[in-house]
N, C-alpha and C positions, 0 to 999 in steps of 0.2 A: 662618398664625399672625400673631398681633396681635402689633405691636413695641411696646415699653416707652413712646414716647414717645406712640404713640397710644393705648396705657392710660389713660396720666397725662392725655391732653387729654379722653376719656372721662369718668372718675374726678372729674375738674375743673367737666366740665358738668352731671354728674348731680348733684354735690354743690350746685350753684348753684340746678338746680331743686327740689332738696329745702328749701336756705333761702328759695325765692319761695314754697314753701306747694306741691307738688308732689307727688305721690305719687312713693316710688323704682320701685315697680316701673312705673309708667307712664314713670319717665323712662328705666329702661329698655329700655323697650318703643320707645319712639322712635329710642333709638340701636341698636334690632333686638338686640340683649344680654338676657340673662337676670339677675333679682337672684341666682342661686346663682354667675351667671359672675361678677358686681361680688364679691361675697363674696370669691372667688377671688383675685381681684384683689388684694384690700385687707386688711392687716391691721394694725391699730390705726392707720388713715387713710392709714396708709401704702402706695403703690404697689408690686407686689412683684412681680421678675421671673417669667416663665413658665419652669419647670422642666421643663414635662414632657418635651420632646422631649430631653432630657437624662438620663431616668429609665429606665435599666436593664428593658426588660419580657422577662421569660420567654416563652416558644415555649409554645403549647397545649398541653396536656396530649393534646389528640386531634390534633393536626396529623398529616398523612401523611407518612410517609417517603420519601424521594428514590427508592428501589423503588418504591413505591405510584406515586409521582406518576409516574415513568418506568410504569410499568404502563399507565397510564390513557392516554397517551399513543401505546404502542404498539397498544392497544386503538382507539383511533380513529384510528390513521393506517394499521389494518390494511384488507386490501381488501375487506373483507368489510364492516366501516363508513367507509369512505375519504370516503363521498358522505353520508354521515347524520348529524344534531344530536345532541346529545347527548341529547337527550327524547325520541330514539328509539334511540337505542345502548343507555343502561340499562334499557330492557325486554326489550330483544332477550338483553343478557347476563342478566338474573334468569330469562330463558327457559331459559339453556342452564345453569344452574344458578351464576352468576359472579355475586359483584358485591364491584364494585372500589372505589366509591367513591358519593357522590350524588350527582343531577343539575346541583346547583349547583357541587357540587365539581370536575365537570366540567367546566363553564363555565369555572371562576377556571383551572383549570391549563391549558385552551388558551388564554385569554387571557391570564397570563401567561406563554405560550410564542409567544406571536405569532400565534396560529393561531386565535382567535377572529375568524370570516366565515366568508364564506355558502360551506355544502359544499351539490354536488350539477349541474346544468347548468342550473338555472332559476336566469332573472336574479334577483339580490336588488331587493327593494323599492328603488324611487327616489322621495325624499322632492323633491316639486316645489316651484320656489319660487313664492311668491304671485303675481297674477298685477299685471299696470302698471295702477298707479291713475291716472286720468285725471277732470279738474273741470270742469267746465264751468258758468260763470260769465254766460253768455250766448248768444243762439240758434246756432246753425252753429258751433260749436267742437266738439261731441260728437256723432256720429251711430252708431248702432249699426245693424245688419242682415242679416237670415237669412232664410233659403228654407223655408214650409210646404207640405204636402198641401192640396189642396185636393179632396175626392172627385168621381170622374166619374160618366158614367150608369150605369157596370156595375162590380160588382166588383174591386177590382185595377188599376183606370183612376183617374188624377188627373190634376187640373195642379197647377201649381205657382206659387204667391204669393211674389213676389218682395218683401220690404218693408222701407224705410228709416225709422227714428224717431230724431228729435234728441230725445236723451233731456235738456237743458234745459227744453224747451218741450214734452216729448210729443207732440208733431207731426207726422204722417205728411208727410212731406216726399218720398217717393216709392215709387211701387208699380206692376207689372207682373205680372200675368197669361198664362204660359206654358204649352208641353207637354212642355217636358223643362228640366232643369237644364244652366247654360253661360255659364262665363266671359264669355263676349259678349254674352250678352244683358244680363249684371250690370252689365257695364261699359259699357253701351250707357245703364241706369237709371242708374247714378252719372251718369254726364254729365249725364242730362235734368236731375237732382235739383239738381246744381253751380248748375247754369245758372239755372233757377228760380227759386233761392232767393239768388242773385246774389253766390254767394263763392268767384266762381273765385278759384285762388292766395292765398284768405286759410287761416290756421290752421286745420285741422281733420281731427279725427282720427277716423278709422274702423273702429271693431271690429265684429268677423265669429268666427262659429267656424273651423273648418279641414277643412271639407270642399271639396273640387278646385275648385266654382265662387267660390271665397274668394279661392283662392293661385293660381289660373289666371295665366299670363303675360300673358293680355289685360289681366285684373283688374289687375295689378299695373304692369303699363304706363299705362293710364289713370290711376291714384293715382298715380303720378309726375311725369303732366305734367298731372294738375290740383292739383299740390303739397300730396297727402292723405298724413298720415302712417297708417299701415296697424297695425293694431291687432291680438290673436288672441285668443281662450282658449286656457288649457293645453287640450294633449290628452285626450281621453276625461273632461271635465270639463264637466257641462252647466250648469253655476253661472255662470259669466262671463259671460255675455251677456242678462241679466236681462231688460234692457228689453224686445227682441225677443220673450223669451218671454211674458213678461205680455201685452205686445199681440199676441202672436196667439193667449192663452187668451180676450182680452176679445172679439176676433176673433169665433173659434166657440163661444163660448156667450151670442152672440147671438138674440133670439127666432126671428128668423127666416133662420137660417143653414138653409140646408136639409140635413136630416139624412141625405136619399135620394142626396143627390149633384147636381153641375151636370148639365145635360142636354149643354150645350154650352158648350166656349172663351167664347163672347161672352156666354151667360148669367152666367159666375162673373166676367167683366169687370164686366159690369155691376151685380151683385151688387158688389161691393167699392169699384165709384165710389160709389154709394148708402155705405156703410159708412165710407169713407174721408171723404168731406163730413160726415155725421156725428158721425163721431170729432172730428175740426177743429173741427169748428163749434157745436157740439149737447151733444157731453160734458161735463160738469162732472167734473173731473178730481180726484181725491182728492188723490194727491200736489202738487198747487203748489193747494192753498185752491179748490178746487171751483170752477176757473175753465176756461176753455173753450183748448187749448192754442191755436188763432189768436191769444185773446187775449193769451197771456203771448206765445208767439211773436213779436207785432207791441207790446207792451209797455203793453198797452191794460189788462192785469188790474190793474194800481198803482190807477187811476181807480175799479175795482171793486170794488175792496177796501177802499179807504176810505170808500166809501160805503156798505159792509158794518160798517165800524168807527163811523161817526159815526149810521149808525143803531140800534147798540147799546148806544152812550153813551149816546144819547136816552132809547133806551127802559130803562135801568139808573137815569135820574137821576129818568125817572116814579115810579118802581117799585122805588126800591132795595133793600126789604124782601126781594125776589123773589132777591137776587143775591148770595147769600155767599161769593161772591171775584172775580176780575175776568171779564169778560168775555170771547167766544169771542177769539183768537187769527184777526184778518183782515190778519196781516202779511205782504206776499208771500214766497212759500219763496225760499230762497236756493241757492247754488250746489247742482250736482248733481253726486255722483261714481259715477264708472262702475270697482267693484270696489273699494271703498275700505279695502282691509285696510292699504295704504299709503297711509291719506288724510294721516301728518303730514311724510312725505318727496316723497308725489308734488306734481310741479313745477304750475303753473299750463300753459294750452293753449298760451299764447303765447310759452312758454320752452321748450314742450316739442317746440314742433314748426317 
């Protein structure tokens, strides 16, 4: 309920934007109020208490009686529906020829008896929270990474694509070529990758889904003493980890992925160096202005892009006829968030980690 004084400050404002030339109901609409609630309000300009919770209201004319409602009650707390919702209690009673009450009305009287929740031995739904947005602002602050199939010579034979991507710079920043999944060999690519790319014990955070080679004690010892903070998706949630998945759909549905399968270990090695140099070097990349990730990576795409920009100035001031509105968009893309449902709470890399 609205208190009097903040009527009167309401009533005050809308009145003001009526004398600026305002529409009432737009003003208010702004104060989220209705003109029938102003009405309410106001009578001959005058602010007028709220009476209603003060107003005597009569009991329904169909309301249930303390039997009934006690009926319904007994009805469901019997053993027979001890374990059942009420969307299933009142079919079962117009089965046996009963009906006490409506399904809704069953609702209201276990919840106002306390007893509105989950009947039965299966867990009630669990509403997950969003998962940790993380920005990354520049290269080696965000790495993401997950393990694919990679098919073998026969049926039911693979190996496994081990691969990291700084989703900044879209970068293949490290990849491995195995025949089974394992913490150590994970932890064995983080190291190489660190190293590499030259940020031992700087910020950087690493998301991974939650399967064993993820949360391995290996795994998790190395991200500690190369001072990585460790990142997940929710459970049974295949949305978090984005970037990983994108590159390894662009991965296999390359021309020449072979569809038959590797023949051998050292062929799908070699196959993915060929693909990884590529990727690096060769892709123009849609997300950061169709630039090569070495290039943003090493900070070279700024030079590219404005070369990109000053020769569409050019060719806009030959030809301006050609160009009814501005020009493509050759501004480098800017930060990158990994899950951003909390992009206006979550912290920067260097606060966060």
């Amino acid at each position: 309920m609205i208190s009097t004084p903040h009527r009167q400050t309401a009533v005050v404002l809308i009145n003001d934007a009526i004398t600026a030339g305002a529409r009432r109901s737009k003003a208010c609409f702004e104060l989220e109020i209705s003109d029938r609630t102003l009405r309410r309000w106001t009578k001959d300009g005058q602010v007028q208490p709220d009476l209603r919770p003060l107003v005597p209201r009569p009991a329904p004319a169909n309301k249930l009686s303390a039997a009934e409602r006690a009926g319904v009650l007994e009805a469901c707390n019997s053993p027979e529906f001890s374990s059942l919702p009420p969307c299933q209690i009142v079919p079962k009673l117009a089965d046996q020829g009963r009906y006490l009450a409506s399904e809704s009305s069953f609702y209201r009287i276990l919840r106002a008896d306390g007893q509105q929740q989950h009947r039965g031995r299966a867990k009630p739904p669990v509403r997950r929270k969003p998962p940790t947005s993380y920005r990354a602002s520049a290269p080696c602050e965000v790495w993401t990474w997950d393990i694919t199939w990679m098919p073998g010579p026969v049926a039911g034979m693979f190996f496994y694509l081990y691969l990291i991507v700084d989703i900044f710079s879209r970068k293949i920043v490290g990849w491995e070529v195995h025949e089974r999944e394992s913490a150590d060999l994970a932890a064995a690519l983080i190291r190489q990758a660190v190293l590499a790319e030259g940020c031992f014990m700087q910020p950087l955070v690493l998301h991974a889904d939650n399967g064993s080679p993820m949360k391995g004690a290996t795994m998790k010892t190395t991200m500690e003493k190369l001072g990585i903070t460790a990142s997940y998706s929710r459970p049974r949630v295949s949305n978090d980890n984005p970037f990983s998945e994108a590159l390894f759909r662009t991965c296999k549905y390359r021309p020449d992925w072979p569809t038959k399968g590797f023949a051998t270990k050292a062929d799908a090695q070699a196959w993915m160096k060929s693909f990884a140099s590529w990727y690096n070097g060769e892709h123009l990349h849609s997300a950061i202005r169709f630039v090569t990730p070495n290039a943003r990576h090493a900070g070279h795409d700024r030079a590219t892009l404005a070369n990109r920009a000053s020769l569409y100035a050019n060719a806009r001031a030959q030809n301006p006829q050609r160009w009814s509105g501005r020009t493509r968009n050759w501004q480098p893309a800017g930060p990158v968030w990994l899950n951003p449902e909390n992009e206006i709470s979550a912290p920067e890399i260097r606060d966060a980690a």
